[in-house]
C-alpha positions as CSV (number, residue, x, y, z in Angstrom):
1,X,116.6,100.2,48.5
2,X,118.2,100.0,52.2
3,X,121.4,98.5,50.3
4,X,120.9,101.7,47.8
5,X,121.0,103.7,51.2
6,X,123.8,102.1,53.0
7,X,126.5,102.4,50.2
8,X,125.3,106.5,49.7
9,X,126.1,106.9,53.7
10,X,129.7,105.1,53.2
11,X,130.7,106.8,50.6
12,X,129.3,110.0,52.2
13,X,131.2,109.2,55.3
14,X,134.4,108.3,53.5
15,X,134.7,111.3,50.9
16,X,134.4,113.4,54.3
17,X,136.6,111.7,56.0
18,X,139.6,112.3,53.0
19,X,138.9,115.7,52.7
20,X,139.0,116.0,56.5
21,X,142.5,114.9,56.1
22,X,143.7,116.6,52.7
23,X,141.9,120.2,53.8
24,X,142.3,122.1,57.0
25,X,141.6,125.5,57.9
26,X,143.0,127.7,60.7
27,X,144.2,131.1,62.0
28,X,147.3,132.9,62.3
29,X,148.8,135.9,63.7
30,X,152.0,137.1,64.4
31,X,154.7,140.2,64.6
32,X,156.2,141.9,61.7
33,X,159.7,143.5,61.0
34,X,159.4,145.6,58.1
35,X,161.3,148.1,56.4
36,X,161.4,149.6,53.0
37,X,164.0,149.3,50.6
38,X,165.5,151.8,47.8
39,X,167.8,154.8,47.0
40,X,167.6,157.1,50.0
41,X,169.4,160.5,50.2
42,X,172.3,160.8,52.6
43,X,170.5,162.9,54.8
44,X,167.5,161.0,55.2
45,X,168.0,157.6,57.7
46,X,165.5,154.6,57.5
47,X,164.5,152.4,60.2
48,X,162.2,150.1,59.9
49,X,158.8,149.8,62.5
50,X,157.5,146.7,64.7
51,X,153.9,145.8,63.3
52,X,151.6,143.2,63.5
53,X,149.7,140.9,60.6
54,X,146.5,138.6,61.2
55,X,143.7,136.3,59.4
56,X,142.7,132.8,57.9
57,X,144.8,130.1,56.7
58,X,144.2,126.6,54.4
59,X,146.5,123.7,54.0
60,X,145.8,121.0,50.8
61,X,147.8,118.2,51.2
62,X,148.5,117.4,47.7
63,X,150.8,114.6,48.1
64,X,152.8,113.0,51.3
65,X,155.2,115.8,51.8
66,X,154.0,118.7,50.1
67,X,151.1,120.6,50.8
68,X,149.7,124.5,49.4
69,X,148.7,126.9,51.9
70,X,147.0,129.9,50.7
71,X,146.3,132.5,53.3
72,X,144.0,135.6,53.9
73,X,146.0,138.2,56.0
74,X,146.0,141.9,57.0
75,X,149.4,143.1,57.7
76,X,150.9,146.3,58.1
77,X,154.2,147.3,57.0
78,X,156.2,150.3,56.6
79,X,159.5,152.1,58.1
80,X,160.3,155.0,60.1
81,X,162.3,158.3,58.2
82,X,164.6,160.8,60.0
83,X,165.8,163.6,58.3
84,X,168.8,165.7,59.3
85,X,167.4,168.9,59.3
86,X,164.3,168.1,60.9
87,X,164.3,166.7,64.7
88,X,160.7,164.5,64.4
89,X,160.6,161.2,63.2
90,X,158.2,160.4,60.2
91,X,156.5,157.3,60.3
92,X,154.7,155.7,57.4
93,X,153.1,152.6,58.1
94,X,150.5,150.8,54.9
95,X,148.0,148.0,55.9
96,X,147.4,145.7,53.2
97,X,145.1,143.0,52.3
98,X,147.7,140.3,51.5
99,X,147.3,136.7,49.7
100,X,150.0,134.4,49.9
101,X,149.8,131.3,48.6
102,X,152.9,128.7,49.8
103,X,154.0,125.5,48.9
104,X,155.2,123.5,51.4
105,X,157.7,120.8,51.6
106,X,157.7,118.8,54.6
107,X,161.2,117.8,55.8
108,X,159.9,115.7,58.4
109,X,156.3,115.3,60.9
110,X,157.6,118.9,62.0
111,X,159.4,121.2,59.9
112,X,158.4,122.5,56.2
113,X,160.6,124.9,53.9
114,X,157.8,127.5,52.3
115,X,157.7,129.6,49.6
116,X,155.1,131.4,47.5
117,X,154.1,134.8,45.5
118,X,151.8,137.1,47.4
119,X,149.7,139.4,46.3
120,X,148.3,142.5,48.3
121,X,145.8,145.5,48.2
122,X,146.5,148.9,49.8
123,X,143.7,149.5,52.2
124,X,145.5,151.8,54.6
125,X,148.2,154.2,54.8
126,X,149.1,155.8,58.2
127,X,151.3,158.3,57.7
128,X,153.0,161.3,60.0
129,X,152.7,163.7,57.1
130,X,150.2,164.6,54.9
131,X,150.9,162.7,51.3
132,X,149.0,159.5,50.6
133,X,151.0,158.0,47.5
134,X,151.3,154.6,48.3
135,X,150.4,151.8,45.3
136,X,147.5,150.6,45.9
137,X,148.4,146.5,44.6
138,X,151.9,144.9,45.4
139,X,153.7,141.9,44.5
140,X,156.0,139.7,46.5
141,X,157.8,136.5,47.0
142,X,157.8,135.0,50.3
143,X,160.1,132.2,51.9
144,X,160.3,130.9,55.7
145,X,160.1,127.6,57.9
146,X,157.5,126.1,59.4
147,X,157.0,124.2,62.3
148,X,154.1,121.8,63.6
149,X,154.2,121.9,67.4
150,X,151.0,119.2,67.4
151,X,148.7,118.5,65.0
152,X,146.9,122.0,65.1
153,X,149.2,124.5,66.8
154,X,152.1,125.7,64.5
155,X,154.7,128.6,64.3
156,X,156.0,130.2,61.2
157,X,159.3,132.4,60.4
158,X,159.2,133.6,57.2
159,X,160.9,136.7,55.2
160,X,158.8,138.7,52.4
161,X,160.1,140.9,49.5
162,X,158.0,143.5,48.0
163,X,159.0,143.1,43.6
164,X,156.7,146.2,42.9
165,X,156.3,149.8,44.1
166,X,154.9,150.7,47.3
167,X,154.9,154.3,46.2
168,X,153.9,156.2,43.9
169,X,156.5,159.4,44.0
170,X,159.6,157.1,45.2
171,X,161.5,153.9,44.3
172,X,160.5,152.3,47.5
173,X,160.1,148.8,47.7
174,X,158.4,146.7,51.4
175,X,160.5,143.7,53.0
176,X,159.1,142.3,56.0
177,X,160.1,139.1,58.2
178,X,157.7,137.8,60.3
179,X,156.7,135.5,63.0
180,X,153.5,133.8,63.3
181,X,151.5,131.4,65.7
182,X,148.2,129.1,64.3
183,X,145.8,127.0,65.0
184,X,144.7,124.3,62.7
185,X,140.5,123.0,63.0
């Protein structure tokens, strides 16, 4: 029975052990630089706005240099609209809840090329004018860099394309670069 015992606590201790090293779990947040893309009228001029994006991340190691990372974010995006014929600024900033899911290829200890679809919901829309049409599900592709500074702290440049709608009443389409800092557990 003690024998019975000892080999359930080793294998116990082992299988956490691998999945210790083939799962981690961390945060992120970072600065965004988004803009929207489409056909504009001459005499409206887009900029884009300085936002932020937040939440939880996972790594799978699946084999020796490449590893999944699906993500749990909020992120805001959105651009800035002058028009010629009026002197304010319209702002029109969407907060989304957005699931990307990476695959990573490890270059090295420290650097990983990324790329993945993301999917998001509309769960926001902060607008300076009084029309809320924004889609309320978007599609993307996402591609960046990472890099592992130590084991558990890493940053992340990475560049996302909206595919879909992010309006209903215009062909407007989010694109968003971003920088990011985490921490692995």
């Amino acid at each position: 029975m003690k024998k019975i015992l000892l080999a359930a606590v080793m294998f116990i201790a082992t299988s956490a052990a691998v999945n210790a090293q083939l799962l981690k779990l961390g945060v992120k947040a970072g600065v965004n630089f988004a803009s929207q893309t489409g056909d504009f009228p001459d005499q409206i001029n887009k900029d884009g706005i300085t936002s932020y994006h937040a939440g939880l991340v996972a790594e799978v190691k699946l084999l020796d240099k490449f590893s999944i990372q699906p993500e749990l974010l909020y992120s805001t995006v959105g651009a800035s609209y002058k028009f010629s014929d009026v002197s304010e600024d319209i702002k029109n900033e969407l907060g989304y809840i957005s699931i990307p899911v990476m695959a990573k290829f490890y270059l090295n200890n420290t650097f990983s090329l990324e790329v993945g679809p993301q999917a998001s919901f509309l769960v926001s829309e902060r607008n300076d004018f009084d029309v809320k049409n924004g889609e309320t599900f978007e599609f993307g592709l996402n591609a960046g860099l990472g890099v592992k500074l130590t084991e558990n702290i890493f940053l992340q440049g990475r560049y996302g394309l909206g595919l879909t709608e992010a309006s209903k009443n215009a062909d407007i389409k989010n694109s968003v670069f971003q920088i990011s800092a985490g921490f692995m557990f």
